[in-house]
N, C-alpha and C positions, 0 to 999 in steps of 0.2 A: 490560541488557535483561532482563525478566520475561517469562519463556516461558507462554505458556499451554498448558493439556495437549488440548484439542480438535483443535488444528491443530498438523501436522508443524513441528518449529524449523526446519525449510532455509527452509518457505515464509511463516512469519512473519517469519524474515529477509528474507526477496524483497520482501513488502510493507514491512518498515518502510524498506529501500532505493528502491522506487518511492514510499512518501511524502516521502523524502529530496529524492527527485526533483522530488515534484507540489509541494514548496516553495520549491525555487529553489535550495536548498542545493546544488544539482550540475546545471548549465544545459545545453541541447542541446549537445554536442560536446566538454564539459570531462571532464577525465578523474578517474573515482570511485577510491576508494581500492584500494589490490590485498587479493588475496585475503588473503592475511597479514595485513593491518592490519586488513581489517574480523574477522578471528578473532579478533584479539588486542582489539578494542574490543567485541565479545557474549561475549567467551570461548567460543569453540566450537570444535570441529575445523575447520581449513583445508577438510578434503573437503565439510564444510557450507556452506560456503562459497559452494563449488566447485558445490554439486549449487544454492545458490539465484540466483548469478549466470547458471551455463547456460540454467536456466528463465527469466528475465530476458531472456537473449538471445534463445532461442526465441519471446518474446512480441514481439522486435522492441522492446523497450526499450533497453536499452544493445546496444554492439556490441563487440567485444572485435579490435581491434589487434595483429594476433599481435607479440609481445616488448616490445610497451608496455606495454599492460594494455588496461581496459573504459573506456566512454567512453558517456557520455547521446547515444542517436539521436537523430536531427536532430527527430523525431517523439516522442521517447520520454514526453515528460510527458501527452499525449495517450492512449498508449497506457497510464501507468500509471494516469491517472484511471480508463480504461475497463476493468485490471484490480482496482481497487478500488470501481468500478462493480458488477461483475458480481460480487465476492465479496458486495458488498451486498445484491443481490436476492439472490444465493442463500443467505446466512448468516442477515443480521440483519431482512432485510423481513418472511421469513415469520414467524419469532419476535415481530417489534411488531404485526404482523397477529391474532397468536390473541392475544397481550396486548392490545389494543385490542375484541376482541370478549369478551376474559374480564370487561374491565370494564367494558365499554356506555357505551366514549368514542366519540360519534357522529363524522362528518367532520366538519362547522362548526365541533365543538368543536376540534380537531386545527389547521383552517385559522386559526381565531382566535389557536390558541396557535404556529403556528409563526411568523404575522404579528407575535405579540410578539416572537418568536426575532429577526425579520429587523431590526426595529426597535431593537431593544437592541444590535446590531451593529451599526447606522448611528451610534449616540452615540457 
């Protein structure tokens, strides 16, 4: 995994484990890998880990089984859209906002082009 340097690595670890999630790759109730393995697979310290599963749990995404390990909430894919939601209004909405007013792309124009987005996705 390529870290970026904007955001803390516990919580770019948290997200690419809740995208894990919002893909099916770990379904409501199955149990995610333990701390150790997800270290040994981003190479990071265990306590990183540690500090991006807790917040996880906190968000009510995964739930942690004491002596088993962590486990996808019954709810949890829900909740990690809505935390990848809300990273989006607040990271990247406002940055396409002043981009779109720096270069005088009107809405219609936006709407027409996301309409091809959606379309090229249905082939």
């Amino acid at each position: 995994m390529e870290f970026q340097t904007q955001t803390a690595i516990w919580m770019q670890i948290a997200r690419q484990i809740a995208t894990r999630i919002m893909s099916g790759e770990w379904a409501p109730g199955e149990r995610i890998p333990s701390v150790r393995d997800l270290a040994a697979e981003v190479l990071v310290n265990p306590n990183t880990i540690v500090r991006s599963v807790t917040f996880l749990q906190d968000e009510g995404i995964i739930v942690n089984q004491r002596g088993i390990g962590y486990f996808v909430a019954g709810d949890g894919v829900a909740k990690a859209r809505a935390l990848h939601k809300k990273a989006f209004m607040e990271e990247l909405l406002p940055v396409f906002f002043q981009t779109i007013d720096q270069l005088g792309i009107r809405w219609d124009e936006l709407q027409s082009w996301y309409q091809q987005y959606q379309n090229n996705l249905k082939q």
